[in-house]
C-alpha positions as CSV (number, residue, x, y, z in Angstrom):
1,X,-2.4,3.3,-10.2
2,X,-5.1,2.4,-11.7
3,X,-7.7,4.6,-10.2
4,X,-5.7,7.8,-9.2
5,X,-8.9,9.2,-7.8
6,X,-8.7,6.7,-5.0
7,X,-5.2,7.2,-4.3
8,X,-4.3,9.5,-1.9
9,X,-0.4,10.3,-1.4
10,X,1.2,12.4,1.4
11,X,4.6,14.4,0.4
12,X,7.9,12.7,-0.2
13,X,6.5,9.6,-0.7
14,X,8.9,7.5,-2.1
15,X,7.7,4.8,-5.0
16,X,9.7,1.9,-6.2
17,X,10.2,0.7,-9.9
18,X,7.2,-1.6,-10.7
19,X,5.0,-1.1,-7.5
20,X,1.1,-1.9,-8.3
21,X,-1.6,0.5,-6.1
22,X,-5.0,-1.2,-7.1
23,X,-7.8,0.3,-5.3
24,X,-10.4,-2.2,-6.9
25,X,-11.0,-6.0,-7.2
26,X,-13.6,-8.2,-8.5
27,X,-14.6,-11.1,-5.9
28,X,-17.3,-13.5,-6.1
29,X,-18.6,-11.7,-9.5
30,X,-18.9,-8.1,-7.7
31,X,-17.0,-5.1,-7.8
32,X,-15.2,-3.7,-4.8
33,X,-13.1,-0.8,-4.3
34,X,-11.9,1.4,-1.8
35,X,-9.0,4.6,-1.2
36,X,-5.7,3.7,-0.7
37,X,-3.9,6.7,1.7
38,X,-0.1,6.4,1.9
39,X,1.2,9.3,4.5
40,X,4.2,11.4,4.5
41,X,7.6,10.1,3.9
42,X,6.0,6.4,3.1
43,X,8.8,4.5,1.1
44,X,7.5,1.4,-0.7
45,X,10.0,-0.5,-2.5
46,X,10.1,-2.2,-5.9
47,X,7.7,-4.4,-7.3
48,X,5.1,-4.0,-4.0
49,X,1.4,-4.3,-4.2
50,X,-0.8,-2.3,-2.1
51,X,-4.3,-3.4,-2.4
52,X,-7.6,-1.6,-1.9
53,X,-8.3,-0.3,1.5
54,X,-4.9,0.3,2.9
55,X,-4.0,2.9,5.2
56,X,-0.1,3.8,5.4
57,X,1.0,5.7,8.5
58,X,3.9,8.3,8.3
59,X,7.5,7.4,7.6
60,X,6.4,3.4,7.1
61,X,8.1,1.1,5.2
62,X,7.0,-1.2,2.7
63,X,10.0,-3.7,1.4
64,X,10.4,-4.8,-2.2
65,X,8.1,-7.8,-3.9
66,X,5.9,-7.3,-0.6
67,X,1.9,-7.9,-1.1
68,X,-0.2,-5.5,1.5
69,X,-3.8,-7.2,1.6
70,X,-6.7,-5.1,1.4
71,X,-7.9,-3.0,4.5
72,X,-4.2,-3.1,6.1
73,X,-3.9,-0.2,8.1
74,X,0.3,0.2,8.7
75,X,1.5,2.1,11.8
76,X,3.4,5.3,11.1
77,X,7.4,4.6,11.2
78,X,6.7,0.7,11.0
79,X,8.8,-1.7,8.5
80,X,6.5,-4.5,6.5
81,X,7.3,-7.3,4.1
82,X,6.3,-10.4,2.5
83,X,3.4,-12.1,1.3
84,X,1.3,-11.2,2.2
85,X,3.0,-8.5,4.2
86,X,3.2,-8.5,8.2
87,X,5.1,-6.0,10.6
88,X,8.6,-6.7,10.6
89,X,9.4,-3.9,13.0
90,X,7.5,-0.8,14.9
């Protein structure tokens, strides 16, 4: 985490070995950042990258080596993967 005072995690969040949660970028020469809330029971796997601006519903999943782009909100109980990630299942 690279801001831990934009990063907001629910209880039993689950956090996979080498996950990045960057609640800041710099585009077009100006600085932009945002929270990141992940709810309760939020599993994101290995090597993810949640991006600025993400909302994480209860119980979701995010799968291993998965990018979420910033400003995703992710349905409580859904499945997501890929890059950059989509819903792979409500």
């Amino acid at each position: 985490m690279t801001e831990r005072s934009l990063v907001e995690l629910g209880d039993y969040v689950t956090l996979g070995e080498g996950i990045t949660l960057q609640s800041h970028t710099m585009e077009d020469a100006t600085f932009k950042s945002d929270l990141i809330r992940v709810g309760n029971g939020v599993t994101i796997g290995s090597n993810a990258y949640v991006n600025y601006g993400v909302e994480m519903g209860d119980d979701a999943l995010l799968m291993a080596d998965a990018f979420l782009m910033k400003g995703t909100s992710v349905p409580a109980g859904s499945v997501w993967g890929g890059n950059p990630a989509r819903q792979l299942r409500a």
